[in-house]
C-alpha positions as CSV (number, residue, x, y, z in Angstrom):
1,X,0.0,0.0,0.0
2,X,2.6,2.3,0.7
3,X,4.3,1.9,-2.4
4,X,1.5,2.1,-3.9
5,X,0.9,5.7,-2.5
6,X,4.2,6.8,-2.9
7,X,4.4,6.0,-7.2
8,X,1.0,7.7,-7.3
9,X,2.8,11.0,-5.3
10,X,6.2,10.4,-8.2
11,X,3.1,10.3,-11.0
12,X,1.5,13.5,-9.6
13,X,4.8,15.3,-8.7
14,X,6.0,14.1,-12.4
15,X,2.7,15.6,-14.1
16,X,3.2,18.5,-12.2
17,X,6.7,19.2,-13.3
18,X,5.1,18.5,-16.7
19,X,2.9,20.9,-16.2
20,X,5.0,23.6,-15.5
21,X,7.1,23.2,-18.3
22,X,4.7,23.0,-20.7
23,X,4.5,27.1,-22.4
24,X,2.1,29.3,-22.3
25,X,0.7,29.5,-25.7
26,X,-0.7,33.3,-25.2
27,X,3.2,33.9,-24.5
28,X,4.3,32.1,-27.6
29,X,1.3,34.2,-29.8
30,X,2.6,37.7,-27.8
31,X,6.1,36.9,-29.6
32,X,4.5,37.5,-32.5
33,X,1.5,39.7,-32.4
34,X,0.0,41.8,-30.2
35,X,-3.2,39.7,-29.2
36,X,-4.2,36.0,-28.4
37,X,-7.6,34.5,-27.5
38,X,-7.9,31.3,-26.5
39,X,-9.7,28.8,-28.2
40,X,-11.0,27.2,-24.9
41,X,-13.0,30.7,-24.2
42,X,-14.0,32.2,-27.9
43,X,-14.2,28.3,-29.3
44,X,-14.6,28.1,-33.3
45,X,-14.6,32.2,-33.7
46,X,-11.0,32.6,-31.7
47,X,-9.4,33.6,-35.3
48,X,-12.1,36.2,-35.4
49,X,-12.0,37.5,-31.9
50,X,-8.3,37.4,-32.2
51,X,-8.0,39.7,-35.3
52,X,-10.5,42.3,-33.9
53,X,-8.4,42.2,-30.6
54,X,-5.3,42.6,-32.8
55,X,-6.5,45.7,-34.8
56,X,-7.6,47.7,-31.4
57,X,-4.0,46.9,-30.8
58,X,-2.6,48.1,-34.0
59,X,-5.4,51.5,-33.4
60,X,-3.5,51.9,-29.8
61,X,0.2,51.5,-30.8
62,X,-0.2,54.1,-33.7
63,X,-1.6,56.5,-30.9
64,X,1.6,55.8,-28.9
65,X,-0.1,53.4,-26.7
66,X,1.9,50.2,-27.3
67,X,-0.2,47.0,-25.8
68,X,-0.5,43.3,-25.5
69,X,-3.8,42.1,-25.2
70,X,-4.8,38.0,-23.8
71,X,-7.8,36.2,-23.3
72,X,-7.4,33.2,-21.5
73,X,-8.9,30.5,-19.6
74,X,-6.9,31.8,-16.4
75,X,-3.9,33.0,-15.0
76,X,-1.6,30.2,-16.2
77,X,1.3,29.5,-12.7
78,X,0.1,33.0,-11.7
79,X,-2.0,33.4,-8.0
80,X,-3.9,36.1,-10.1
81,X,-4.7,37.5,-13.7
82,X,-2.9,40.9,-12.3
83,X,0.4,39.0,-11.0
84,X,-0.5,37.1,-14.7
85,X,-0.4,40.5,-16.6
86,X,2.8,41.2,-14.6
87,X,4.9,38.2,-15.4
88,X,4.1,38.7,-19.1
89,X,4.8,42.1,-19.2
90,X,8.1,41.3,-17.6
91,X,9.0,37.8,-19.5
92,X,8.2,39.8,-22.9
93,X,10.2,42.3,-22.3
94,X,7.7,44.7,-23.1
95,X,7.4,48.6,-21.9
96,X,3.9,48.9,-23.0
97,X,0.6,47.9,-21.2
98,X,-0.3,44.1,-21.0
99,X,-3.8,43.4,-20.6
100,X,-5.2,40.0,-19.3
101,X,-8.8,38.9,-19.6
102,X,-10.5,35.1,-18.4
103,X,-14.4,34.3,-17.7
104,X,-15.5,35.5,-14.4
105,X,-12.1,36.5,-13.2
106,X,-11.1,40.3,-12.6
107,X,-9.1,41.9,-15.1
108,X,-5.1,41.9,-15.0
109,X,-3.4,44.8,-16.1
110,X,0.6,45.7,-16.1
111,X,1.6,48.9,-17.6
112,X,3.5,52.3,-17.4
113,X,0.9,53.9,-15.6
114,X,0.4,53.6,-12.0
115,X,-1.9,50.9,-10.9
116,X,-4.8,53.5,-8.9
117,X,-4.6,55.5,-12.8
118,X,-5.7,52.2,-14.6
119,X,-8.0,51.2,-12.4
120,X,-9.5,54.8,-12.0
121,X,-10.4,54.3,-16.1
122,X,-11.4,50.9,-15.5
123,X,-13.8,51.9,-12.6
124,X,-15.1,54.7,-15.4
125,X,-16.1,52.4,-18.4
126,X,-17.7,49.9,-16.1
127,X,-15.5,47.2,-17.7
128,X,-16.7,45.1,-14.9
129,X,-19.9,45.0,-15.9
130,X,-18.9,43.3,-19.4
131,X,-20.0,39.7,-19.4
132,X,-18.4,39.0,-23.2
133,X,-14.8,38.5,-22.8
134,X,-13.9,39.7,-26.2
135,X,-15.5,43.0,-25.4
136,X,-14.3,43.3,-22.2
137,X,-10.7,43.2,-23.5
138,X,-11.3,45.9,-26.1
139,X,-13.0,48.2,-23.4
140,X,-10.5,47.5,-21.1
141,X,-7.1,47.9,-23.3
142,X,-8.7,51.1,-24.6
143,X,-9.5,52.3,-20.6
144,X,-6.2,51.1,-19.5
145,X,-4.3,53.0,-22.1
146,X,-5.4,55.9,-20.6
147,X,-6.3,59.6,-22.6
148,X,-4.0,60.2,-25.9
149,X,-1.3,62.4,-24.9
150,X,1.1,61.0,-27.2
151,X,2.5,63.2,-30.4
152,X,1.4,61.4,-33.6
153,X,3.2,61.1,-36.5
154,X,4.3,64.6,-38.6
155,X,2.6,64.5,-42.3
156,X,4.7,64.3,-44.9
157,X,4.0,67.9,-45.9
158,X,7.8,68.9,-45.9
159,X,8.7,65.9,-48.2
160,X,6.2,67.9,-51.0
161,X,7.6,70.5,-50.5
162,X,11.5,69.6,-51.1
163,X,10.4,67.8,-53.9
164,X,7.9,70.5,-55.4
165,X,9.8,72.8,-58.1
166,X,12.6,70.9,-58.7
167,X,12.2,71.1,-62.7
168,X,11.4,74.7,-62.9
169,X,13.7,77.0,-64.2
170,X,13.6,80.7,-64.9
171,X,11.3,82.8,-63.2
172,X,8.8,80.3,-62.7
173,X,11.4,78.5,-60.4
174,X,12.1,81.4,-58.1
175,X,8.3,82.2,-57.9
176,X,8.2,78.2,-56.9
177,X,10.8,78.8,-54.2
178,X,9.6,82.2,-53.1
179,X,6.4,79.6,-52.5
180,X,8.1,77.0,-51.1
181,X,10.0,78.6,-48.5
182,X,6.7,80.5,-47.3
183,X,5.8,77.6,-46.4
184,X,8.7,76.2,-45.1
185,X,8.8,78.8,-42.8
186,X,5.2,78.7,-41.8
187,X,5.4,74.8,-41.1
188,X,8.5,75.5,-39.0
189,X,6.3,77.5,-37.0
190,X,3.5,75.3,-36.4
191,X,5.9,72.3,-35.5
192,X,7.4,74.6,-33.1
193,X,4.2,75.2,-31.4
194,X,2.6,71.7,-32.2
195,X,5.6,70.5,-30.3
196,X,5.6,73.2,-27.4
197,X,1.5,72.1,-26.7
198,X,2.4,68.9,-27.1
199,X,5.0,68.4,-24.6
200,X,2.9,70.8,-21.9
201,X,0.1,68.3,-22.7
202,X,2.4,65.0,-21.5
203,X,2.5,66.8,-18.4
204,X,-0.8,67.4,-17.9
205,X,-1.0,63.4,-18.6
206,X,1.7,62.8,-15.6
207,X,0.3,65.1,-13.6
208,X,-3.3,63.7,-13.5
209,X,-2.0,60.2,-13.4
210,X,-0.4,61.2,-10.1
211,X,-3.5,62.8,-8.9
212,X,-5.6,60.3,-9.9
213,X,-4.1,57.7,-7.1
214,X,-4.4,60.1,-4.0
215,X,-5.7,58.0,-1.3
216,X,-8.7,59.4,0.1
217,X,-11.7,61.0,-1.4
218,X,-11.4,64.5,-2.5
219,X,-15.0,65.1,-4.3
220,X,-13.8,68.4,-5.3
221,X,-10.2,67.1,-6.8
222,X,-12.0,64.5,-8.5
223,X,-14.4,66.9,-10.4
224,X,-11.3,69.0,-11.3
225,X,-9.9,65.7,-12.5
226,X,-12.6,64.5,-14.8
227,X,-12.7,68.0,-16.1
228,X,-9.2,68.0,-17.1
229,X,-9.0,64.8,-18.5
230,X,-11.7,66.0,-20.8
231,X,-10.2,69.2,-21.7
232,X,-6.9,67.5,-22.5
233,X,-8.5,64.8,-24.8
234,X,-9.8,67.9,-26.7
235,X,-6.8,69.5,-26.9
236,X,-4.7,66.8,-28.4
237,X,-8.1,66.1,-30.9
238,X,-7.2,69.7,-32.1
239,X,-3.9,69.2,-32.6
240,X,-4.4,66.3,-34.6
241,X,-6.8,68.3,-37.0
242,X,-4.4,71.1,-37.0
243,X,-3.2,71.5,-40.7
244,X,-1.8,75.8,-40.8
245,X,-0.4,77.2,-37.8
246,X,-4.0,79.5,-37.4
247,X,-5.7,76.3,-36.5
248,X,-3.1,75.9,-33.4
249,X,-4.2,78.8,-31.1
250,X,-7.4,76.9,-30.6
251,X,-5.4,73.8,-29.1
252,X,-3.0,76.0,-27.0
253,X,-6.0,77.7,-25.5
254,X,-7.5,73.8,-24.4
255,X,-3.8,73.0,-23.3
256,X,-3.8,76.3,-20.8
257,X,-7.2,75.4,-19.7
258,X,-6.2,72.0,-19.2
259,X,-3.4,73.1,-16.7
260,X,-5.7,75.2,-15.0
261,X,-8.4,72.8,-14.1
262,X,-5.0,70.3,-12.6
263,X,-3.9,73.0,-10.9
264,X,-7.3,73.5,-9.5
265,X,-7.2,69.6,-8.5
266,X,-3.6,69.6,-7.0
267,X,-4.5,72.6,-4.7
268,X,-8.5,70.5,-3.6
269,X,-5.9,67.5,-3.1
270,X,-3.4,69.6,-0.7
271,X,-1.0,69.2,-2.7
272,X,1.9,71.7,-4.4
273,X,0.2,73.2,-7.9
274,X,3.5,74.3,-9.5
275,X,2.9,77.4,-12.0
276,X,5.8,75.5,-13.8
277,X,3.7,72.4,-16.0
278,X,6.9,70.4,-16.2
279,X,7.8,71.0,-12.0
280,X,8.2,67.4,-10.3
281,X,8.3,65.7,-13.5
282,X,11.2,63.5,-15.3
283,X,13.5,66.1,-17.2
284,X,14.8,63.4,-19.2
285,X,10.7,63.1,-20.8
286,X,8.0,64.5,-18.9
287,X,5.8,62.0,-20.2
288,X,7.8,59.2,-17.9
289,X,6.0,60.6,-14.9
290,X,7.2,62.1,-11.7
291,X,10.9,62.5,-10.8
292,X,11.9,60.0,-8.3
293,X,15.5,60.4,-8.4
294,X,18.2,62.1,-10.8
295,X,19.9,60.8,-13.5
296,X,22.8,62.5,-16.0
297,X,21.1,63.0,-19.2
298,X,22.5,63.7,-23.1
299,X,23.3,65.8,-24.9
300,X,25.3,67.4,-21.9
301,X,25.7,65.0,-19.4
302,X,24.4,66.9,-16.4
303,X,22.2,65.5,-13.4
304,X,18.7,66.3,-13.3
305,X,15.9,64.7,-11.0
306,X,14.4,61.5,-13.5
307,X,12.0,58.6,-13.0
308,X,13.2,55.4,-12.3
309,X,13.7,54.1,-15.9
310,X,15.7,56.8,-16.5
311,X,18.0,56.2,-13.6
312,X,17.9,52.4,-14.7
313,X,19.4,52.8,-17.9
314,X,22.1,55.5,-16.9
315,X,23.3,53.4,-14.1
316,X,24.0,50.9,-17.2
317,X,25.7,53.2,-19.4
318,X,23.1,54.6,-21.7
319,X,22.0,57.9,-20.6
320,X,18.7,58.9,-22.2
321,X,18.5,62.0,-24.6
322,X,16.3,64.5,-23.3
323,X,13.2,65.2,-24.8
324,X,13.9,68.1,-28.1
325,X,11.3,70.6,-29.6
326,X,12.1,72.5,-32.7
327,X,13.5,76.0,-32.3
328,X,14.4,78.7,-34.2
329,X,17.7,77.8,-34.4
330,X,17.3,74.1,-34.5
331,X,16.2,71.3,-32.0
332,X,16.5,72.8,-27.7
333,X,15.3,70.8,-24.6
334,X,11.8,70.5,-23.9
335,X,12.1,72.9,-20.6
336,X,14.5,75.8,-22.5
């Protein structure tokens, strides 16, 4: 009887090993896309589900909101779809948001925001009350993600340009140029300013995020909040429209309004509201979030306060480049 119990403990403890080793095909699919659903939960239409999960991927990355979306039957070797999230954010390798999604568990998430800022969103889009996994994931990558304060790509407007006139001659070519570098000059100006809202409008983004994981509850903080988070969304939908440099003042005005309302929620929150947008920030980026430390940074090499990452890689031998807006007279620091 005893060996009898004993070979049945070597089968279970040799099944379990098995078990262990065997990978994790939502890992294996992450290697190569950015979304997996399991056949076990989406059955015959898991091709489908996967492909709609991979285009609001594809929609978020182009936005500057990299992310790996899973559905799965549970957190494989993981207590719990968050520590799930975690472990595949971390095995990937990945900097960006992982998303993790099974029947009747809660949602895991693992990202470069701060965990009270992702579930704040979470909370707001009442993901929890999505019974269809497929959806759930969608809602919740998009919630997650957080608002769009990233700077999309520039249009290739310049490119035209250079290559507009190239075969005229005479007086028709200098008219050309004479046209041409009116508008050089008036796209240099509205990527100056594009860039100057854009940057003020990252730390709008790092400043709410901070404010949105205050412990307590400050009803008036959290109106300021909401409002702000609104405001900013606006702002960088304007200055995506923007096409001339006289469609930018309307996008400045949302980005100073935008400051205002966060000041308003720092000061209902007892906390410092800095006149200075980029104060208590990472000068490396200020879209990296609040300093936490200091770091040297290029292009001179001096030591400024930094996040974590920043510190991270510096202390390996790759200081970061500090975030450059165009000038006048070329490319200056974010903060100049």
């Amino acid at each position: 009887m005893r060996r009898a119990l004993a070979l049945a403990a070597a089968m279970l403890a040799a099944l379990a090993l098995a078990g262990g080793a065997l990978a994790d095909p939502a890992a294996e699919a992450l290697e190569q896309g950015s979304a997996y659903v399991s056949p076990l939960v989406a059955g015959a239409d898991a091709p489908n589900a996967q492909a709609r999960l991979q285009e609001v991927a594809d929609e978020l990355a182009r936005g500057g909101r990299p992310v790996r979306i899973v559905v799965v039957t549970g957190p494989t070797g993981a207590p719990s779809m968050k520590a799930y999230a975690t472990r595949l954010r971390r095995d990937l390798g990945f900097e960006g948001l992982v998303v993790a999604v099974a029947p009747n568990r809660a949602i895991g998430v693992a990202g470069p925001r701060s965990p009270g800022a992702m579930t704040r969103d979470l909370r707001a889009a009442q993901v929890g009350a999505i019974t269809d996994p497929i959806r759930r994931a969608d809602v919740a990558a998009r919630a997650a993600a957080g608002p769009l304060l990233q700077p999309e790509a520039t249009s290739t407007t310049r490119t035209l340009l250079a290559l507009f006139g190239i075969t005229l001659i005479g007086g028709v070519w200098a008219a050309g140029f004479g046209i041409r570098r009116n508008r050089r000059v008036r796209r240099m100006g509205m990527d100056e300013r594009t860039a100057a809202a854009r940057v003020r409008l990252d730390a709008v983004g790092a400043r709410l995020d901070r404010l949105a994981v205050l412990p307590g509850h400050h009803t008036r903080a959290d109106d300021r909040l909401d409002a702000a988070i609104r405001v900013a969304r606006r702002a960088q939908a304007e200055l995506d429209r923007a096409r001339s440099v006289e469609e930018v003042p309307a996008a400045e005005e949302l980005v100073d309004e935008a400051l205002g309302l966060m000041r308003e929620a720092e000061m209902a929150a007892d906390l410092p509201a800095a006149e200075d947008p980029f104060e208590g920030l990472c000068r490396c980026d200020p879209a990296h979030g609040p300093a936490v430390t200091e770091a040297p940074m290029r292009p001179d090499g001096l030591v400024r306060p930094s996040c974590r990452s920043c510190r991270e890689k510096a202390d390996e031998g790759s200081p970061q480049m500090r975030r450059m807006v165009p000038g006048p007279a070329g490319p200056i620091p974010f903060d100049s």
